[in-house]
C-alpha positions as CSV (number, residue, x, y, z in Angstrom):
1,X,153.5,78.7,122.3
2,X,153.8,79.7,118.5
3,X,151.1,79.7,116.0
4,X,151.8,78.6,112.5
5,X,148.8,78.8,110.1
6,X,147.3,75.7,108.7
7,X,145.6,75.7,105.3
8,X,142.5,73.3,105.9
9,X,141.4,73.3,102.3
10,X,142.7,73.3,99.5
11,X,143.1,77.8,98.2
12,X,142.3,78.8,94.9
13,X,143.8,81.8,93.8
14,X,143.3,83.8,90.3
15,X,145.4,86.0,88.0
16,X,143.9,87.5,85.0
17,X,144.6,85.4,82.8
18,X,145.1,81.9,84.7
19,X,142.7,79.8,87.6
20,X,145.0,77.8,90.1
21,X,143.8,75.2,91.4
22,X,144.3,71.6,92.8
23,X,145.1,69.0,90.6
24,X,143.6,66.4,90.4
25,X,143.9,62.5,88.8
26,X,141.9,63.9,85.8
27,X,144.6,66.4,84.9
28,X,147.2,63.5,84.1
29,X,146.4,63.8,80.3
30,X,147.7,67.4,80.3
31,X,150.2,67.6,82.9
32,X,151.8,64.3,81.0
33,X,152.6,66.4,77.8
34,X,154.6,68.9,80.3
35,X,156.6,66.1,82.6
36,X,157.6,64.1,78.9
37,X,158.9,67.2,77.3
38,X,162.4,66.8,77.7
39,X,163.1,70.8,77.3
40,X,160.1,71.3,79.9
41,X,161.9,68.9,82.4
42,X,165.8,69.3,81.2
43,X,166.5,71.5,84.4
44,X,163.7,70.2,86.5
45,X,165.8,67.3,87.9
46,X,164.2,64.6,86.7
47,X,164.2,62.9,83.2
48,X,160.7,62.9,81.1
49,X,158.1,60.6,82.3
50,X,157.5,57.7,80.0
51,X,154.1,56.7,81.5
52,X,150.5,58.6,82.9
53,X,151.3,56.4,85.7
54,X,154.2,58.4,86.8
55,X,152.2,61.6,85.9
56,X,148.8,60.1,88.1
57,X,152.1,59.3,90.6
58,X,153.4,62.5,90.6
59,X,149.5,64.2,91.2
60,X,149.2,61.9,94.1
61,X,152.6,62.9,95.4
62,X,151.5,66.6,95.0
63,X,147.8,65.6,96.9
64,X,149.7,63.7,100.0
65,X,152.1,66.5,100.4
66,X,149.1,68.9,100.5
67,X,147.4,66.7,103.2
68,X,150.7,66.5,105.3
69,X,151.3,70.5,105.1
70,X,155.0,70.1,102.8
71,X,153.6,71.3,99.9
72,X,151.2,73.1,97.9
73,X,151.1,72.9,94.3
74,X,148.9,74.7,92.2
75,X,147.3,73.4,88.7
76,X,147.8,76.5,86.1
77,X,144.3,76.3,84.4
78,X,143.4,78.7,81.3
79,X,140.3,80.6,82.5
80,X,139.1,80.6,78.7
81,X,139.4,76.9,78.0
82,X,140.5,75.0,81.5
83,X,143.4,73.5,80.2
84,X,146.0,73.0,82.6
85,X,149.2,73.6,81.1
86,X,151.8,73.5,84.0
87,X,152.0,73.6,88.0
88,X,153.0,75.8,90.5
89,X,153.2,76.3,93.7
90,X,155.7,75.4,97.4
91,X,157.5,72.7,99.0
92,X,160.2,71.9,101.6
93,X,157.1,74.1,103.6
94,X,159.1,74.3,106.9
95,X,156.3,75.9,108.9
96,X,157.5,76.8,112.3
97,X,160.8,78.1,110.7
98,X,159.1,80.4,108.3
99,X,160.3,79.3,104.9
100,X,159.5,77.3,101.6
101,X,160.9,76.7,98.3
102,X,159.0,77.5,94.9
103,X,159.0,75.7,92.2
104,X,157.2,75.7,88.5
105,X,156.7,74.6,85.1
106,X,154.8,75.0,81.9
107,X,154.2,73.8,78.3
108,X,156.7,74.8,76.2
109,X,154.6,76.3,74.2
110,X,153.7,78.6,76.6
111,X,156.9,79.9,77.7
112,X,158.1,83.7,77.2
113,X,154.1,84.7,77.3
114,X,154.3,86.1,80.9
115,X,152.7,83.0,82.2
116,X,154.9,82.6,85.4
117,X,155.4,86.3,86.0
118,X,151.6,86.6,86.7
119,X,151.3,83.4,88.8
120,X,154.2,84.2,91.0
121,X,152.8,87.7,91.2
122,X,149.9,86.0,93.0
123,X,151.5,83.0,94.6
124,X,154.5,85.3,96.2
125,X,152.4,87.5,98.7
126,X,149.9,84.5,99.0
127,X,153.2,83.1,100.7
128,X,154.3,85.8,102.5
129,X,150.7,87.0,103.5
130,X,148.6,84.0,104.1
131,X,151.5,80.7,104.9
132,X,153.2,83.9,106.9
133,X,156.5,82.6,105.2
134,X,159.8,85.0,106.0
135,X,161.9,83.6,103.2
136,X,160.8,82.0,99.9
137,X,164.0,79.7,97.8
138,X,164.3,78.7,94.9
139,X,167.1,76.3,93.2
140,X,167.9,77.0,89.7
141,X,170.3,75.3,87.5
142,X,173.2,77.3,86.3
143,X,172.4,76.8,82.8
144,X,168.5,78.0,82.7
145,X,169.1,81.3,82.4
146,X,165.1,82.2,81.6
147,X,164.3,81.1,85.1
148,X,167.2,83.1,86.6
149,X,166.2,86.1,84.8
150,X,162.8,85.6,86.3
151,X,164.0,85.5,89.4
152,X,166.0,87.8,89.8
153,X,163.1,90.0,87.7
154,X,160.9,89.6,90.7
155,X,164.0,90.3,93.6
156,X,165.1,86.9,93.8
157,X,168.7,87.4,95.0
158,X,171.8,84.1,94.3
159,X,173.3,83.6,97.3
160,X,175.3,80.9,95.6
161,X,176.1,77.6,94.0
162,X,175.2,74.2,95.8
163,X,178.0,71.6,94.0
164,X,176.8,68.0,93.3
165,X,173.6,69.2,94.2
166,X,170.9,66.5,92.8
167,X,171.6,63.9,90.7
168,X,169.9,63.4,87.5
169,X,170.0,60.8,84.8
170,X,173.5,59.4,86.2
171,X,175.3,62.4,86.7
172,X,175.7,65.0,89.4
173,X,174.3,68.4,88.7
174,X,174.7,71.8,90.3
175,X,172.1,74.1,91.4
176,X,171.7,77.8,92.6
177,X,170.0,78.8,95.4
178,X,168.2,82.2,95.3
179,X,166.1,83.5,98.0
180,X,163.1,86.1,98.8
181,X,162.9,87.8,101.7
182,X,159.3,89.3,103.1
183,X,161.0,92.5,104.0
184,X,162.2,93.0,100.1
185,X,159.4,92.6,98.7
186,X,156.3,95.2,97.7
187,X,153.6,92.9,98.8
């Protein structure tokens, strides 16, 4: 029988720069200024939240999803202050098959700083290392072009466009798929 590992707590990993961590209830304050930004969340697939409710929501979603093994999501935590200013971290976690899709977001005052370059240079071989993933995705709209480039920066490959993809605000939206592979990476 095959063995998949099982994370039984909750990892915290560190760059040099950034602590992640779990989030938790009492980061809804801060992750609500990233999920009502409507530049933060204009390829996210989702429209800004209106409400800490749907932020708290949305922490709660990341905690069950945790607790079921689908996802892990990171809290990005400043080691010098402790604000969180975005989230990182895997979902569609499809242990027995190997594979998991990334996803992330910040403050838009953070962007173009090196933030997500650093975490995914932890979170990357913590997937391929420690979840024993084979093959890491991500989807990426057509039109954000800094999170291609960041993909691609780290080995990312397109392997193409998925039409009608999610739908978003009333209207169909297409989205990329790129993917990661184990064996081409440096970890």
């Amino acid at each position: 029988m095959e063995t998949v590992s099982v994370l039984p707590v909750f990892p915290e990993l560190s760059t040099t720069r950034y602590q992640l961590r779990e989030i938790k209830v009492k980061d809804a304050q801060e992750l609500h200024e990233v999920y009502s930004d409507s530049e933060v969340v204009k390829y996210w697939g989702a429209i800004p939240f209106e409400s800490i409710e749907q932020t708290a929501s949305l922490i709660q979603d990341f905690q069950n999803g945790f607790s079921s093994g689908a996802t892990i999501r990171w809290g990005i935590a400043e080691k010098t202050s402790g604000r969180v200013i975005g989230t990182c971290g895997f979902h569609n976690w499809a242990k027995k098959k190997r594979r998991a899709e990334v996803g992330y977001e910040i403050r838009r005052s953070e962007w173009r700083k090196g933030v997500m370059s650093e975490v995914l240079g932890v979170i990357l071989p913590y997937g391929f290392h420690t979840m024993e993933l084979n093959r890491i995705g991500a989807l990426i709209h057509p039109d954000n072009l800094g999170s291609a480039k960041l993909a691609e920066k780290l080995g990312f490959q397109a392997e193409g466009q998925l039409r009608d993809y999610q739908f978003v605000d009333g209207e169909f939206q297409d989205l990329v798929m790129y993917s990661l592979l184990k064996k081409d990476t440096k970890w």
